[in-house]
N, C-alpha and C positions, 0 to 999 in steps of 0.2 A: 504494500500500500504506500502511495507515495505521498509524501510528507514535506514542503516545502520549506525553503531554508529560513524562511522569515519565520515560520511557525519554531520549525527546528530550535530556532535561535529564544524564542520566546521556554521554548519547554526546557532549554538547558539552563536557560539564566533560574527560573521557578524551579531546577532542580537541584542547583546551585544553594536557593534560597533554603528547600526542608533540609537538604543536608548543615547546612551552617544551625539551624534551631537544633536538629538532632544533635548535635554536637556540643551546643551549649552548655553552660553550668548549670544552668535552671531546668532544662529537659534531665539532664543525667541524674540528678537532684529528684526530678521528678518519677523518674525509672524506677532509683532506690527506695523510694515511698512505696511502689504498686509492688515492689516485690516484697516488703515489710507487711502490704498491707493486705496481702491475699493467703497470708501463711493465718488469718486470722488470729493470731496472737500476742496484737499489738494495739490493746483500745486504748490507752494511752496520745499515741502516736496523731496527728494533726487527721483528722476527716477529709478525705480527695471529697474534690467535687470536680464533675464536669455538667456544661451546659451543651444539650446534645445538637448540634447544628441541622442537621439534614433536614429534619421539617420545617426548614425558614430557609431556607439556601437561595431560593428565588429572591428574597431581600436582599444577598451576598454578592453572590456569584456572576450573575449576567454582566456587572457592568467592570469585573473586573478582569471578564478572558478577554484578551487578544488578538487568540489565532481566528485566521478563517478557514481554513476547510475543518469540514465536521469531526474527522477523525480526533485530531490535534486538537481542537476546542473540547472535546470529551477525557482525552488525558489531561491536557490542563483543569480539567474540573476536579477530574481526583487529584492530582497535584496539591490545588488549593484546600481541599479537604483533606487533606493530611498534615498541614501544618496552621490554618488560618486560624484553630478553636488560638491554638499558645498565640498568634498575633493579633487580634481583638480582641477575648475574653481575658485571655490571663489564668484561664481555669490549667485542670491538671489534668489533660488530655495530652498523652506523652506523642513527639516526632517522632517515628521511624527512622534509626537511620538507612533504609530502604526504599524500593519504590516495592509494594505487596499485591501480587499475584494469586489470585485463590485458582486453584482449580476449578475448570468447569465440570462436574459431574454431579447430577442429581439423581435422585427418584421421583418419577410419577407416580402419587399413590392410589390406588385401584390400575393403572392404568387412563384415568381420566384427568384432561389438562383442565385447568382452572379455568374459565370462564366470567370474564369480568366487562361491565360495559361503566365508562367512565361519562361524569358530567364535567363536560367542557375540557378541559384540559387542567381543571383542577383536581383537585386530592380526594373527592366523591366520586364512589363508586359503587355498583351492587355489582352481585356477583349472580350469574345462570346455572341452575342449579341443575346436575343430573339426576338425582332421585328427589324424588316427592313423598314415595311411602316408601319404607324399607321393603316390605313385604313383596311390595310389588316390583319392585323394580333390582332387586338384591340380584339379580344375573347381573344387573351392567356392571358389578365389581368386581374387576375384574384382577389380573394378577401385577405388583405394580412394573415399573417403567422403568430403567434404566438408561439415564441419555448422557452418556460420557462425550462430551468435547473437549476434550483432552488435548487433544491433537489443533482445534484452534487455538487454545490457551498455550500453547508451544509455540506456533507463529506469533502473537502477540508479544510474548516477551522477546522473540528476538528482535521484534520492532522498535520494543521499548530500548534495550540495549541497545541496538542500533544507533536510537536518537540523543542517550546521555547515559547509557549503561557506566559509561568510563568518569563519569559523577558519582552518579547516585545509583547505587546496585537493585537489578529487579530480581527477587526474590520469591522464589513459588513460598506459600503461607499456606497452611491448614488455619483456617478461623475455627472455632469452638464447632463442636458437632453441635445440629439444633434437629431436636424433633420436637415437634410441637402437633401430636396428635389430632386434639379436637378442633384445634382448627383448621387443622386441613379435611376433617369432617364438614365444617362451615361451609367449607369453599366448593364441598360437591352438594354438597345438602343443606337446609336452612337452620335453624337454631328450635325453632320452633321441631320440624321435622325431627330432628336428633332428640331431644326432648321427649316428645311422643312415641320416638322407638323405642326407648327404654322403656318406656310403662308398655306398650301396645304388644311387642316385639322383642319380650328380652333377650330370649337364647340369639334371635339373629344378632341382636345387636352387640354382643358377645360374639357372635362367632366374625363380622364384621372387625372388630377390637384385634381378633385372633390373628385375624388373616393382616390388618395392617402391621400387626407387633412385627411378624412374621417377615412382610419384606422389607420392613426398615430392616431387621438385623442380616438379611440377605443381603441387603444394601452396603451394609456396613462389611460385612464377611468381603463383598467384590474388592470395597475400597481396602480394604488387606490384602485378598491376594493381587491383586493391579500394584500395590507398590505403591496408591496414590496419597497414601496420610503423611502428613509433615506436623511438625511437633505446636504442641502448644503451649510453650511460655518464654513468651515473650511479648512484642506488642502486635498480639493477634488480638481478636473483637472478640470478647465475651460475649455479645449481644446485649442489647438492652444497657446503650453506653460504658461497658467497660470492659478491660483489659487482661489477659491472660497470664502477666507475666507471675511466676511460681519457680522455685527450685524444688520442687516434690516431682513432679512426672518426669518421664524418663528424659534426656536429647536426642534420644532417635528414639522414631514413631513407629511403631510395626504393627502395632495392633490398636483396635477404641478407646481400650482401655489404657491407654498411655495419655489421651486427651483429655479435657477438658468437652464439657459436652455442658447445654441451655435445653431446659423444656418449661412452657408454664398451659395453663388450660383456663385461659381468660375466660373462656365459653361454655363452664359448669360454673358458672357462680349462679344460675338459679336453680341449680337443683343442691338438693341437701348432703348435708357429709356424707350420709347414708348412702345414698345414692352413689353419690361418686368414690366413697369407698367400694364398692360392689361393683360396679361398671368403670370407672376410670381407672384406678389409682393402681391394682395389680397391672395393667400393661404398662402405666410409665413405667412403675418400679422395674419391670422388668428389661423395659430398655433403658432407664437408668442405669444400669447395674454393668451397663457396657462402657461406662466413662471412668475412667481415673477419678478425677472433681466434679461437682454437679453444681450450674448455676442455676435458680428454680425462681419463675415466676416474672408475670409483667404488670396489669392491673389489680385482678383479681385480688382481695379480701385473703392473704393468705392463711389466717387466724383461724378462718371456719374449719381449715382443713390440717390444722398443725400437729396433730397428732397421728396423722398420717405420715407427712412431709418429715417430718423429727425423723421417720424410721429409717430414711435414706442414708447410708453408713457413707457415704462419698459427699452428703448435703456441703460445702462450702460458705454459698453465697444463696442469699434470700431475698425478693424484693419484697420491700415493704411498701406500698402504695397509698395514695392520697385515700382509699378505701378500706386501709386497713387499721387494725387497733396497734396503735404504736407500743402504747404502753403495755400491754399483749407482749407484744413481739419482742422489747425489752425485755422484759422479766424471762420469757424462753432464751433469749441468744444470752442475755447476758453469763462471761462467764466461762460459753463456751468457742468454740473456732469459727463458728458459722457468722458469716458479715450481714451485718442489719445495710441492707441497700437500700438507703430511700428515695424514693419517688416522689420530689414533692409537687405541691398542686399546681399547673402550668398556669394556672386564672391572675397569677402574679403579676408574671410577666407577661403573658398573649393576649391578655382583655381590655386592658387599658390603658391606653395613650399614655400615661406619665405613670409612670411608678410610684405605689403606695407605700414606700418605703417602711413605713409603720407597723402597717400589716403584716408582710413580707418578714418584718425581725419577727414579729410575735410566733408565725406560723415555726421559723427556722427554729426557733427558741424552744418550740413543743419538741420538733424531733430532738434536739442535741438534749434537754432533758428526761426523755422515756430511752433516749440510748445509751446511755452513760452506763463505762461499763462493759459495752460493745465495740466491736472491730466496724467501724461506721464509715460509710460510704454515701454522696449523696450523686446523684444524676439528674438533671431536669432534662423532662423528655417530652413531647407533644406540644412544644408553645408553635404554632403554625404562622407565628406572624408575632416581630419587634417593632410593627409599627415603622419600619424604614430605619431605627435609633440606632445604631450598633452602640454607641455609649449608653444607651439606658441597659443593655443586655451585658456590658461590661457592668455596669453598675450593680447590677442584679448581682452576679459574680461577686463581687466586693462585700457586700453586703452580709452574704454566704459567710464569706472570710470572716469579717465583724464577727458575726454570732460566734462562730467556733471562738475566737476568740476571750470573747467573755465569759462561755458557758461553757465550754470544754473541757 
C-alpha cells in the first residue's frame, strides 16, 4: 500500500513524539506504579487514575491529523491515541515504548455475524437479531467461527516498519483475552428474549451456554496450537481502561492460562442471583478458569453477585461501578489482593458545560472513603462529549488528584 512521503514524514515525526513520552521520567515513573499496583498488595501506594479517551475522540482527533490519504490518516489516529491521554490529561495512562499490533483472529459465536444498523453516523445503534424464540429457532446455532487474518496482520506490520519501524518498534501484543458471554447472547438475541428463555426454555438454554462454553475454549485450544498468544504484562489493554502490566504470569505465552483474561455480564443485572447463579455463573467460571489473572466486570451492580465472583481463585481486578455499593465492595476487597476498580459516574464531566467542581470532590470523596484499605484504581469511562474543553477534562483529572490527596 502506498504511502506518501509527506504522510511518511508526518507518521515518523508523531513516532518520534510517543517514543520521546515513553521514554520519559514521568511515563517510566508511571510503569512502576501499574506494576506495584496490579500485584494488589499495595493500598497504601497513590490511586492510578485514567480518563478513558475513545468515546470523545471526535472532540480530539479530527483536527489534529494531517495526512491525507486514508490509510496514513488511520495510523496517525492510533499514533495519537497512544500517547495524547499523558499530553492533555496528565492522567496515568502509560506510553508504549512501541507501536502494538494485536492479532487479527476471532470467533464467530454460533457461527452468526452481528448484525447492527447505526443512527447516523453516530454512537446509536440496535442490533438485528437472529433468534426470536429459543425454541424455535435453536437450529440456527450453529457451530462457532473461526476467522484468522493473521496473515493481513503480517502485511501490516511490515508496513508499519517500513514507515518508522527504525523509530518506534511494531510489536505483535496479545491484549487480555475477553469473553464476554451474555453479551454476545445480546447481539444474536434480545434481552428481553434471553430473559424468557430461561424461565420458558431452560434445559435449551443451558444446552445453548454449553455449546458456546465449548467453542470459546476450542477457540482458545486453536490460539495455542497456531502459536498465536503473546504474553500479557506489560502495556497491553486490560479492557475496560486499564493495563496488564504484572511480574506473576509467565514471558513467554504458550498457553491461556499464562494471560490475563476480562469477562463481565452487564446483561443479567435483571435477573436475580438465583438465576444467574444456575444459568450464568458455572460457564464463566468455567472459562474463567482458562486465565492466569481475571479482570471481572463493566457496569453491572457487582455486589448482587459477590459471592459468586469471590469464588474465582484467579479474581485480580473488580469493577466497581456508578451502580454499585461501594461500601459493599470495600469491606469484601478490603485487605485482600483483588483491586476495587472504580467506575465513577460520567454525569460529571459529559453533562455539563462547566464543571461542578463541588460535586465532583464530594462524589471522588465517597469512593476514596469506602476504599481505604484497598489496592484502588479509578477509570472514567463513557463521558461521550467534553463539551469541545480539553482543559475542563484536564481539570476533571486534577481534581481526581486533589481528593486522593487529602483523603488517601
Amino acid at each position: 500500500m502506498n504511502i506518501s512521503q509527506t504522510d511518511r514524514n508526518i507518521l515518523r515525526n508523531l513516532a518520534h513524539r510517543q517514543l520521546e513520552y515513553a521514554n520519559s521520567e514521568l511515563n517510566l515513573e508511571t510503569i512502576r506504579r501499574w506494576y506495584a499496583h496490579n500485584t494488589g498488595e499495595h493500598p497504601t501506594e497513590c490511586p492510578l487514575i485514567h480518563l478513558e479517551m475513545w468515546t470523545f475522540a471526535n472532540e480530539l482527533l479530527p483536527q489534529r491529523l494531517r495526512c491525507e490519504g486514508e490509510k496514513a490518516r488511520k495510523i496517525e489516529t492510533q499514533l495519537y491515541r497512544n500517547f495524547l491521554n499523558h499530553e492533555l490529561f496528565a492522567d496515568d495512562q502509560p506510553v508504549a515504548n512501541c507501536y502494538q499490533l494485536e492479532k487479527s483472529v476471532r470467533l464467530i459465536p454460533f457461527g452468526l455475524p452481528v448484525q447492527r444498523q447505526h443512527a447516523g453516523s453516530g454512537v446509536g445503534h440496535m442490533f438485528t437479531h437472529h433468534i426470536h424464540d429459543l425454541e424455535e429457532d435453536f437450529e440456527k446455532l450453529g457451530p462457532g467461527q473461526i476467522i484468522d487474518n493473521t496473515g493481513k496482520t503480517a502485511e501490516e506490520k511490515a508496513l508499519l516498519e517500513d514507515i518508522f519501524g527504525d523509530i518506534l518498534p511494531v510489536k505483535y501484543v496479545q491484549n487480555c483475552l475477553y469473553s464476554v458471554p451474555t453479551q454476545d447472547l445480546v447481539h444474536i438475541m434480545s434481552m428481553e428474549t434471553m430473559y424468557f428463555a430461561m424461565a420458558d426454555c431452560p434445559d435449551l438454554f443451558h444446552q445453548m451456554m454449553r455449546q458456546y462454553t465449548d467453542d470459546v475454549l476450542k477457540f482458545y485450544r486453536y490460539l495455542e496450537a497456531q502459536d498465536l498468544l503473546e504474553t500479557t504484562n506489560g502495556a497491553e489493554s486490560l479492557g475496560q481502561g486499564s493495563w496488564c502490566f504484572n511480574n506473576e504470569l509467565p514471558t513467554a505465552a504458550t498457553k491461556t492460562i499464562d494471560l490475563w483474561g476480562f469477562m463481565d455480564s452487564q446483561e443479567t443485572v435483571g435477573i436475580s442471583p438465583a438465576m444467574f447463579r444456575e444459568f450464568i455463573f458455572p460457564y464463566y467460571k468455567e472459562i474463567s478458569e482458562n486465565y492466569g489473572l481475571l479482570s471481572y466486570g463493566c457496569c453491572e451492580p457487582v455486589h448482587a453477585i459477590w459471592d459468586d465472583l469471590s469464588a474465582l481463585k484467579n479474581l485480580r481486578k473488580v469493577s466497581v461501578s456508578p451502580w454499585c455499593e461501594q461500601e459493599f465492595m470495600g469491606d469484601k476487597l478490603r485487605g485482600s489482593k483483588i483491586i476495587f476498580h472504580r467506575k465513577p459516574s460520567p454525569n460529571y464531566l459529559g453533562v455539563d458545560k462547566n464543571l461542578d467542581e463541588a460535586a465532583l470532590r464530594a462524589h471522588i470523596k465517597e469512593t476514596l472513603l469506602a476504599a481505604r484499605g484497598c489496592t484502588l484504581e479509578i477509570t472514567q469511562r463513557d463521558v461521550y462529549t467534553i463539551h469541545n474543553n480539553e482543559a475542563k477534562a484536564r481539570r476533571y483529572v486534577e481534581i481526581i488528584g486533589e481528593e486522593i490527596e487529602k483523603h488517601w
